[in-house]
C-alpha positions as CSV (number, residue, x, y, z in Angstrom):
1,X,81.8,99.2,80.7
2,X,84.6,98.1,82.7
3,X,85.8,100.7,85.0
4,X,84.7,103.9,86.3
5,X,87.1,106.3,87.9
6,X,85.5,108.6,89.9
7,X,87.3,111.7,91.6
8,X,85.8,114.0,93.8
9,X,87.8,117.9,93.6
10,X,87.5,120.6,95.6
11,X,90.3,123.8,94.8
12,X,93.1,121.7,93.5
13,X,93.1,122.6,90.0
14,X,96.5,121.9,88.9
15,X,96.9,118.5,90.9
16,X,93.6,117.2,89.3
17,X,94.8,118.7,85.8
18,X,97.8,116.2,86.7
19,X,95.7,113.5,88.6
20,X,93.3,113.5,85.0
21,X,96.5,112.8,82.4
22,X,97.6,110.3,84.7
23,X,94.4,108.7,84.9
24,X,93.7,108.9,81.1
25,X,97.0,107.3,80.2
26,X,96.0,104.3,82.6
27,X,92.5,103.9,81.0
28,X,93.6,103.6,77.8
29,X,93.5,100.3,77.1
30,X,90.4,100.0,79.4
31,X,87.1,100.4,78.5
32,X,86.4,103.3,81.1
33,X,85.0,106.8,81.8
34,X,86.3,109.3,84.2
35,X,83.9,111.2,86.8
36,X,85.0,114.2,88.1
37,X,82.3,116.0,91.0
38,X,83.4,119.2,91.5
39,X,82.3,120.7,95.4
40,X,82.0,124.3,94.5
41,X,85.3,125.4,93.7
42,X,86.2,128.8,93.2
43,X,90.1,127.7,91.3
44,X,89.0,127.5,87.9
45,X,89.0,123.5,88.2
46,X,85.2,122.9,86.2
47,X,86.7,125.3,83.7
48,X,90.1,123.2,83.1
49,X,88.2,120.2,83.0
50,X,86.0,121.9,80.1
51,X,88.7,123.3,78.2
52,X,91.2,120.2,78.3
53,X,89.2,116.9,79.3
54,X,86.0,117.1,77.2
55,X,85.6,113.5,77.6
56,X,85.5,113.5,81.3
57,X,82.0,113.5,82.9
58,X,81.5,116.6,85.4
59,X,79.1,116.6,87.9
60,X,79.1,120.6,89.4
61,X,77.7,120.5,92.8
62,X,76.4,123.9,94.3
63,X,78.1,123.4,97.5
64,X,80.7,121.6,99.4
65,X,78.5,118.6,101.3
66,X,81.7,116.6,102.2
67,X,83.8,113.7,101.0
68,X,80.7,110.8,101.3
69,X,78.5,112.2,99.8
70,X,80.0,114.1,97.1
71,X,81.4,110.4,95.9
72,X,78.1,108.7,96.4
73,X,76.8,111.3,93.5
74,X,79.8,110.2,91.5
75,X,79.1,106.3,92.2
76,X,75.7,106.9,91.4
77,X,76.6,108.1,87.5
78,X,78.8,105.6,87.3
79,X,78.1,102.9,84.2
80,X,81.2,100.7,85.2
81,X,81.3,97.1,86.6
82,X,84.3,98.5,89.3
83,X,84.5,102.2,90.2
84,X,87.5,103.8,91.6
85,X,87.5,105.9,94.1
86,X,90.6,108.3,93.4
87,X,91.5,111.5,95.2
88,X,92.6,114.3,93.3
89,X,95.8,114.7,94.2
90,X,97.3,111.4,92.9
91,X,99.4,110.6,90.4
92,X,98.6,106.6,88.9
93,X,100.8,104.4,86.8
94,X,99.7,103.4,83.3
95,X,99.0,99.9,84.6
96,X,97.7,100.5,88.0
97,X,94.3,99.8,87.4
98,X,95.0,96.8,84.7
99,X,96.8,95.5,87.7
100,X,94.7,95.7,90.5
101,X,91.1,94.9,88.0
102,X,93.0,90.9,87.9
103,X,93.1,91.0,92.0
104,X,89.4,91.8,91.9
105,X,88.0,89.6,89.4
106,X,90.7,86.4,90.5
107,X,87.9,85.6,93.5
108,X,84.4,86.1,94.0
109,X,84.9,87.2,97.6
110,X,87.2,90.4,97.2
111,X,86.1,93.3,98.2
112,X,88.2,96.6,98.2
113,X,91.4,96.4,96.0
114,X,94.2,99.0,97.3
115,X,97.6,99.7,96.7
116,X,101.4,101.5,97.6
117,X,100.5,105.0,98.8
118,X,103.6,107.2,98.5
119,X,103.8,111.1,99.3
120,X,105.1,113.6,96.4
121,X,109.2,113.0,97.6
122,X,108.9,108.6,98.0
123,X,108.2,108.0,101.4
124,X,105.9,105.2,102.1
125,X,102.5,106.4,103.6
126,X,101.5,104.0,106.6
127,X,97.8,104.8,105.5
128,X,97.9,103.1,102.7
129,X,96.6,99.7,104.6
130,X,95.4,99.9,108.7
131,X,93.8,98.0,110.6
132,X,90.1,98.2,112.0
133,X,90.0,101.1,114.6
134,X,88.6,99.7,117.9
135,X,88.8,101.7,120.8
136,X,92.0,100.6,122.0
137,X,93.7,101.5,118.8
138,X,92.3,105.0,118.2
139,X,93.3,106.0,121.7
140,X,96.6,105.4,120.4
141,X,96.4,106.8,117.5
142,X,95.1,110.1,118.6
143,X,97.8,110.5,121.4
144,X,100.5,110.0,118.5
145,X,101.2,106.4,119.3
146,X,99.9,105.1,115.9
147,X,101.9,101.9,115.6
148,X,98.4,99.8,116.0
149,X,96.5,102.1,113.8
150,X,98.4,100.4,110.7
151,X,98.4,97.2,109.1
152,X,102.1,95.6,109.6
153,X,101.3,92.3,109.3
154,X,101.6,93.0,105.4
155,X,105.4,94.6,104.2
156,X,104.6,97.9,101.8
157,X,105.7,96.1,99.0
158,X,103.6,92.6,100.0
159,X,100.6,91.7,98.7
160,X,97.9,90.4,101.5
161,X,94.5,90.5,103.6
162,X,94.4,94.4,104.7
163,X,90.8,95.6,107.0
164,X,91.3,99.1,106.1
165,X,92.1,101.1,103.6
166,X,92.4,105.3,102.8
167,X,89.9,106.8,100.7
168,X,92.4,108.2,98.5
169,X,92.5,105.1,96.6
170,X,90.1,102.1,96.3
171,X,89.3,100.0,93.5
172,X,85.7,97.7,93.7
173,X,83.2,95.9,92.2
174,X,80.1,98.5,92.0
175,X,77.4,96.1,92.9
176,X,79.8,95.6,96.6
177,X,79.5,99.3,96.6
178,X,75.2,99.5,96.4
179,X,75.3,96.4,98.4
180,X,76.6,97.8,101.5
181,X,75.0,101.0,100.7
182,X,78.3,102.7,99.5
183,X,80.2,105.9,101.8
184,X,78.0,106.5,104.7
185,X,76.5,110.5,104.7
186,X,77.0,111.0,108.4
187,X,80.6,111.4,107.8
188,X,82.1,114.8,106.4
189,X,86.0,114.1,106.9
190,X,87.4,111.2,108.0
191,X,86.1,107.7,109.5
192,X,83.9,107.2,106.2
193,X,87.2,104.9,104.4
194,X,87.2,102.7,107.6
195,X,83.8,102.5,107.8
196,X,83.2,101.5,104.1
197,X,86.3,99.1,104.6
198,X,84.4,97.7,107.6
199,X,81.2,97.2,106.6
200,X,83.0,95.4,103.2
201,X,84.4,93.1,105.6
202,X,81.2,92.8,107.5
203,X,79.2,91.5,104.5
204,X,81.3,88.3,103.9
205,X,84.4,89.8,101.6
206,X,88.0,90.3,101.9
207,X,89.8,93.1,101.1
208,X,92.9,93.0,99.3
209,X,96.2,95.0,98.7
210,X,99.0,94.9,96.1
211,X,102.1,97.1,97.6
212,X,104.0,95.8,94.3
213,X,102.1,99.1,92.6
214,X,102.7,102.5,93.9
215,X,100.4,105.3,93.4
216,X,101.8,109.2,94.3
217,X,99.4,110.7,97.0
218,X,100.4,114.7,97.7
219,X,98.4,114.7,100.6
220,X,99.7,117.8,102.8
221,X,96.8,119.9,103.7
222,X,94.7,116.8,105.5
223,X,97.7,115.7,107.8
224,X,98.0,118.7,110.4
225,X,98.1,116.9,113.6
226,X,96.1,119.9,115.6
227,X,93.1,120.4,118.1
228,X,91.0,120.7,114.7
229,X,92.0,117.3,113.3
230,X,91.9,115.6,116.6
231,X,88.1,117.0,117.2
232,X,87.5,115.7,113.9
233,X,89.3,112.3,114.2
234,X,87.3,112.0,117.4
235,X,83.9,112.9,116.4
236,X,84.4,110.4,113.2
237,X,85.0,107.6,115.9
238,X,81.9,108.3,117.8
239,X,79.8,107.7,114.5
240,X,81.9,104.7,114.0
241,X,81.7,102.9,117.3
242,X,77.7,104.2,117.7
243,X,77.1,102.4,114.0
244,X,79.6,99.2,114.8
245,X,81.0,98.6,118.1
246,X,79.6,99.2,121.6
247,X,79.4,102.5,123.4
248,X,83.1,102.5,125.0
249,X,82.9,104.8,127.9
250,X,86.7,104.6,128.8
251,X,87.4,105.6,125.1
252,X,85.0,108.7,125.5
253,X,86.9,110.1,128.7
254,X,90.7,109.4,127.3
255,X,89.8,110.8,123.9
256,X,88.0,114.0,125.4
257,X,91.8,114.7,127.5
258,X,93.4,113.6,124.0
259,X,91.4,116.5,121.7
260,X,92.8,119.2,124.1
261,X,96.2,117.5,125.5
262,X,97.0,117.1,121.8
263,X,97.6,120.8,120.7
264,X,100.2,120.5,124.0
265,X,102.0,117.4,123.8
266,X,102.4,116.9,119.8
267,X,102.7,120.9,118.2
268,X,102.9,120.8,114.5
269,X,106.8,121.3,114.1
270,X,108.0,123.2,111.1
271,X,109.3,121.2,108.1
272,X,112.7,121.4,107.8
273,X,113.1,122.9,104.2
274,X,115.9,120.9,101.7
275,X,118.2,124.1,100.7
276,X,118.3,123.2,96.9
277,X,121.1,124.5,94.7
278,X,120.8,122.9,91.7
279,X,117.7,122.3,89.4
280,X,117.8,119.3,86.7
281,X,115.2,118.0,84.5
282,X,114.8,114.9,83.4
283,X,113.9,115.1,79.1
284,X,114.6,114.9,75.7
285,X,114.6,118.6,75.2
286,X,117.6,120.6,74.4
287,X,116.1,123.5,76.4
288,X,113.4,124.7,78.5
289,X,111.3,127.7,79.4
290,X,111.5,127.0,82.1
291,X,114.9,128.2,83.4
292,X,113.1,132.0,83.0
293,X,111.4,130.7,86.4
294,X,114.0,129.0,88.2
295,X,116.5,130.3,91.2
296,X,118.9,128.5,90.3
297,X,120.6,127.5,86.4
298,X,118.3,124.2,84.8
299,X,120.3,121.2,83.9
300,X,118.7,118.9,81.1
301,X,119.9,115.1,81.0
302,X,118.3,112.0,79.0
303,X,118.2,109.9,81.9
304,X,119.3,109.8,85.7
305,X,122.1,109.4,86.7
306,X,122.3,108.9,90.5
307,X,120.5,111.5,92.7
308,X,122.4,114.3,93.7
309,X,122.5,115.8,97.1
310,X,120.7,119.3,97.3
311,X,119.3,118.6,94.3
312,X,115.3,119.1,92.5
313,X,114.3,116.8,89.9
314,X,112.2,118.2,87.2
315,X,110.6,115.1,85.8
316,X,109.3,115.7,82.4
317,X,106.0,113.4,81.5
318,X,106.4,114.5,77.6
319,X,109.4,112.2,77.8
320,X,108.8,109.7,80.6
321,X,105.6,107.7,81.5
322,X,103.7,108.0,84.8
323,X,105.1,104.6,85.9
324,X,108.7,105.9,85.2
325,X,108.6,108.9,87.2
326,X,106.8,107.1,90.1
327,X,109.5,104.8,90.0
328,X,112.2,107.6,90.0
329,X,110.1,109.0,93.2
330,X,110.1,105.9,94.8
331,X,113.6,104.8,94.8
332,X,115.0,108.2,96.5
333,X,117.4,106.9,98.7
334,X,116.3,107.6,102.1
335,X,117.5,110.2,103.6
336,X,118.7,112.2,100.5
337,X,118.5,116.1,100.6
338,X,116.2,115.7,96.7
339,X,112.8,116.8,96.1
340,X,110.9,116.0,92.4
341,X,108.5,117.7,90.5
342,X,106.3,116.8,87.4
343,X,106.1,118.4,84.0
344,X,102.6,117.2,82.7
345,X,102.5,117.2,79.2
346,X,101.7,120.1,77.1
347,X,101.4,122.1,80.5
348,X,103.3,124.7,81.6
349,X,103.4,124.5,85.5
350,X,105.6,122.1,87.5
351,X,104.3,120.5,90.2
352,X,105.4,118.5,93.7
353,X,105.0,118.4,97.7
354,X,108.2,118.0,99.4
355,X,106.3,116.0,102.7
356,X,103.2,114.9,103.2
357,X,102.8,117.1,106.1
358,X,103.3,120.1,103.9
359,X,101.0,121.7,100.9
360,X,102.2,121.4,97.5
361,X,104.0,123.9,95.1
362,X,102.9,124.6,91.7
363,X,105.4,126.8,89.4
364,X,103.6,128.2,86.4
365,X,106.0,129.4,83.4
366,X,105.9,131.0,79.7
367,X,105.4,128.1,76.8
């Protein structure tokens, strides 16, 4: 078997019923097999994944024991030559993996193969490649100033060497991934993607990143900059340095004001909300349920025309492919007052995030 795509959920049951189509359409062509490891939801996700993706190998866990090691039970299923580590609330072009499988068999010495992280209304995530965090840089990055903490030396839309890349997405060879003894355990949140990505890097490979293919990451709920994310950044660092670098005494002191100056000097500000007053939807049908549901009157075109100020795009996957309406996300122009959401096929729910710094909307309708 070529590829396995494993996904670890936890109470996002419409985003991984969206994650899953995208994901099937991209296999396709692929000899493949999805693995979903459920960590004790209570949404009806194992249910969904019965009822409408029977082919899709389900690992139930009876409780929630984090990110690493709920992955490491997937990995350890998995029948593939490459595994994919995919998060559940991502939305993958039907060529994404095709593309990024040539990176990692074009050299013996690749390691991680990543990609163009956008969030749900096409801004670029900065996440999507970063650099090794060394003391200096996590100070930064954990004061707000996260310039450092990001791979620039690579343009989004470049291909090139990248240390680090986000959990959310990364493609590689599953023999790299026993080598180096896969996502280390002693991380529950955060720190396990850089160390992974370091330890890659340790062992003699390079890891690699293609920004020429874009992957939708609705990534809200993880992103609140507050005394809880900074204790947890912190404490993910500690494990780091203690497992890689030396004991950094300066970084201990600086970080300990940072988890309790944060709160203070960076307060999670409200998102400004685009007033929408005008819905349209992107399809071959001549009308739409839909509309029951909606504020506002539902417009159907073929095609896009533009993008209209004030405006949300209902992007219909029964007429358009993943890779189209990732493009359509993509190209917003910045700074236009749009927000998008999907239609997956034969679903009736519409789904979107209009930042990453703010959870998701799902709009559920009569068929």
């Amino acid at each position: 078997m070529k590829l396995s795509v494993v996904i670890l959920n936890y109470n996002v049951r419409y985003f991984l019923e969206l994650c899953l189509k995208s994901v099937e359409a991209a296999i396709s062509n692929l000899d493949a097999e999805i693995i979903v490891v459920d960590n004790k939801s209570s949404d009806g996700s194992c249910s969904m994944i019965k009822q409408l993706f029977p082919k899709v190998v389900l690992i139930e866990n009876t409780h929630n024991g984090g990110f690493s090691k709920g992955n490491n039970i997937g990995v350890a299923t998995a029948k593939g030559d490459y595994i994919c580590i995919l998060n559940p609330d991502t939305v993958v072009a039907e060529d994404t993996f095709t593309t990024l499988l040539k990176h990692s068999q074009s050299k013996e010495n690749i390691g991680i193969v990543s990609c163009r992280l956008i969030d749900g209304n096409g801004l670029f995530l900065p996440e999507s490649k970063r650099n090794i965090p060394t003391p200096s840089v996590a100070i930064k990055k954990i004061l707000g100033l996260s310039k450092s903490y990001y791979a620039s030396h690579v343009d989004e839309k470049d291909l090139g060497n990248v240390p680090v890349f986000v959990g959310a997405f990364m493609l590689i060879k599953r023999s790299i991934y026993h080598e180096v003894n896969g996502f280390d355990e002693d991380y529950f949140m955060y720190g396990e993607d850089a160390d992974l990505s370091y330890k890659i890097i340790k062992a003699g490979y390079e890891n690699f990143y293609d920004g020429s293919t874009t992957v939708i990451h609705y990534k809200g709920e993880s992103t609140l900059k507050d005394r809880v994310y900074a204790k947890r950044f912190y404490g993910a660092m500690q494990i780091f340095y203690k497992k890689h670098l030396r004991s950094n005494i300066l970084f201990d002191a600086v970080v300990w004001f940072g988890v309790r100056l944060v709160p203070l000097l960076k307060r999670t500000s409200e998102i400004a909300k685009i007033k929408i007053n005008r819905y349209v939807m992107i399809t071959s049908e001549k009308s739409s349920e839909l509309e029951s549901v909606l504020p506002q009157p539902l417009k159907l075109e073929s095609k896009l025309d533009g993008y209209l100020a004030h405006t949300e795009y209902i992007l219909d996957q029964n007429y358009l492919g993943f890779k189209a309406i990732i493009s359509i996300i993509s190209n917003r122009p910045k700074n236009s007052l749009v927000t998008f959401k999907i239609l997956p096929k034969n679903s009736n729910f519409i789904i979107g995030s209009d930042s990453s710094k703010s959870r998701g909307d799902v709009i559920r309708f009569e068929m």
